[in-house]
C-alpha positions in Angstrom: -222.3 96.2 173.1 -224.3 98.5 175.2 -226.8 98.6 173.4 -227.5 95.2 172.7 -226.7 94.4 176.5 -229.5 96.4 177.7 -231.5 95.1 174.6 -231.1 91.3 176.0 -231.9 92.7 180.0 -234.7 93.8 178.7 -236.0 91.1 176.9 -234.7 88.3 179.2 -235.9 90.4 183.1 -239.4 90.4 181.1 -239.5 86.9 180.3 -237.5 85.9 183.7 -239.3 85.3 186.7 -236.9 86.4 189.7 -237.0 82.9 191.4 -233.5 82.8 193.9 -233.7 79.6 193.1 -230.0 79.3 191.5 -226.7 78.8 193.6 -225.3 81.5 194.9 -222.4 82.5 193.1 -218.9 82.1 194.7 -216.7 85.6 194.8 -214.5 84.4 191.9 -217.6 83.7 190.0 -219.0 87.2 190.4 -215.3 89.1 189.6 -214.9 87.1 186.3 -219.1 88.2 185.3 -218.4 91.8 185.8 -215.3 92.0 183.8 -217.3 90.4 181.0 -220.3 92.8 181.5 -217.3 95.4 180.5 -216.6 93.5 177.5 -213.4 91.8 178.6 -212.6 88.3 177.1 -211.3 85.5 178.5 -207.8 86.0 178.2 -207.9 89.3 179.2 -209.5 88.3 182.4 -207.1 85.8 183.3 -204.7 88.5 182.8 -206.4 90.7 185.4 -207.0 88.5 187.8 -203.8 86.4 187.6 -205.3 83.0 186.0 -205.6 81.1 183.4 -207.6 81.6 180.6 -209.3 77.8 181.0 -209.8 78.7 184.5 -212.2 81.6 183.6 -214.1 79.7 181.3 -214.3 77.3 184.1 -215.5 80.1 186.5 -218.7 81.5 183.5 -219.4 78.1 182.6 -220.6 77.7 186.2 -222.0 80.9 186.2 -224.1 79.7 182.4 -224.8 76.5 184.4 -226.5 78.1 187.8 -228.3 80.6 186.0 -229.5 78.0 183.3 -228.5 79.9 180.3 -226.3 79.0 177.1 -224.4 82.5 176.5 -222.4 84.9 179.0 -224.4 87.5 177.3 -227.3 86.2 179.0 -225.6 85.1 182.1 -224.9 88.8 182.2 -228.4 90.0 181.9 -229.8 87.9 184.5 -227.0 88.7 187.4 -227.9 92.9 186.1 -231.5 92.1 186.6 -231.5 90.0 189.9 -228.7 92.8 191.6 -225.6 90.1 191.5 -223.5 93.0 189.6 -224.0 96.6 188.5 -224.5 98.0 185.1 
């Protein structure tokens, strides 16, 4: 996952230009985007945080949404790049 993670950064920072121009992403937003970028899924980030599975989806399809991306993979790779979480 690594590997394919820093793979897609790669590919989508070079093709990216680093605009701001998306909504900033709400504190809920940002917890359930670095538990993915550690490979967690849904349900077990809504067993972390103490929510429900729907409500996570919820929380990275707004992240997909700001970021104008289809996959979390990428949604990943774009917060990495712009500094919203760490690698």
């Amino acid at each position: 996952m690594g590997v394919y993670l820093h793979s897609a950064a790669t590919r989508i920072s070079n093709s990216y230009k680093k605009k701001h121009d998306y909504a900033p992403l709400t504190p809920r937003e940002t917890e359930c985007l670095k538990w993915v970028s550690s490979g967690k899924t849904n349900w077990e980030i809504g067993k972390i945080l103490n929510i429900s599975q729907t409500t996570v989806r919820t929380h990275i399809d707004n992240v997909k949404e700001k970021f104008g991306v289809i996959t979390s993979t990428q949604a990943v790779a774009i917060a990495i790049s712009e500094g919203v979480i760490a690698f």
